[in-house]
N, C-alpha and C positions, 0 to 999 in steps of 0.2 A: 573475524579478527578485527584490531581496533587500527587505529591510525600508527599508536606507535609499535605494535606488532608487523605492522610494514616495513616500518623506518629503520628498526632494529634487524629485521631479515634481508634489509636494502645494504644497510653497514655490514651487515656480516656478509653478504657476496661482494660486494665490494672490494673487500679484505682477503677473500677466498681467491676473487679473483685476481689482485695485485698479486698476489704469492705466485698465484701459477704462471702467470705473466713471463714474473723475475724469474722461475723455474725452465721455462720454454727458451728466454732470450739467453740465460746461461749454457741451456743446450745448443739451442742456433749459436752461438756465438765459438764454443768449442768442436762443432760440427763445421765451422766455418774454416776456423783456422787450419781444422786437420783438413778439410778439402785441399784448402790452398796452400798447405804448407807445412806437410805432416812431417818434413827433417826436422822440424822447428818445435814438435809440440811433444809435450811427454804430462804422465798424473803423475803427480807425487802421491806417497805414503802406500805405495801398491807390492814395495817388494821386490819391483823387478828396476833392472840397469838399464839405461841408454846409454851410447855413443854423448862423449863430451859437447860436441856441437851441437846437438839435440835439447843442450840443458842447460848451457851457456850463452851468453848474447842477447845482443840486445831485441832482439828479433824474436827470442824465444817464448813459448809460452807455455805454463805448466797451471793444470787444473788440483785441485785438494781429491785426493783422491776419496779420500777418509768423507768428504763432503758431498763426493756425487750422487745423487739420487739413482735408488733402486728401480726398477722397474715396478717392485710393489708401493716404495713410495708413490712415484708419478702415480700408480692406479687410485693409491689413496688423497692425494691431491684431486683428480680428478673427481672420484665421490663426490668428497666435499665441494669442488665444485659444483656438480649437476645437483645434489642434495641443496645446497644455497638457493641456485637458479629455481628450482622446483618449490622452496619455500617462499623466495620471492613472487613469482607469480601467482600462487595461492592466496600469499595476503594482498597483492594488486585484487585480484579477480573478488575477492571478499569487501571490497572497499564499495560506498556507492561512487557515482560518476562527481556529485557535490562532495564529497572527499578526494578523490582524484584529482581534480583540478584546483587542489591547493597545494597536491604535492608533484615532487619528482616522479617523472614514471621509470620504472625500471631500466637500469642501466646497461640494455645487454644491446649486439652488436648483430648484424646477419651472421650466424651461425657459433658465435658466443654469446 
């Protein structure tokens, strides 16, 4: 693989990986509130009713229902993660050490 076969598999986990990110921190964040304060939280677009105070206030919090991801989505997220990651490393390991050290090295994390 070439240099900008890197650079191009670097930008697209990058990309793969800000999404699931944002996908993860919108889960933590809706898993947070109903933790701590499930009178308060309801999905919209789902069909079913709550209690007034449940959907009112300024305390309250409602997620798009029509928007949450599936369980197949996330799997498909996920793919394309480890798919990115897998590409990325391919083109690092394809590179010599005098090309490497003029670029970024892969941008993954312990255990991302």
């Amino acid at each position: 693989m070439s240099i900008e076969a890197y650079i191009a598999a670097r930008a697209t986990y990058v990309q793969v990986n800000a999404s699931l990110d944002g996908l993860a921190s919108t889960i933590g964040a809706v898993g947070k509130y109903l933790t701590q304060n499930r009178a308060r939280f309801s999905f919209s677009n789902t069909g079913h009713g709550l209690p007034m105070e449940a959907l009112m206030g300024r305390d309250c919090m409602s997620a798009d229902g029509d928007a949450w991801p599936s369980a197949a989505q996330i799997m498909e997220s996920l793919s394309q993660w480890h798919a990115a990651k897998n590409n990325v490393l391919n083109a690092w390991s394809s590179l010599t050490a005098d090309q490497r050290a003029a670029l970024q090295p892969p941008p993954f994390q312990t255990g991302r």
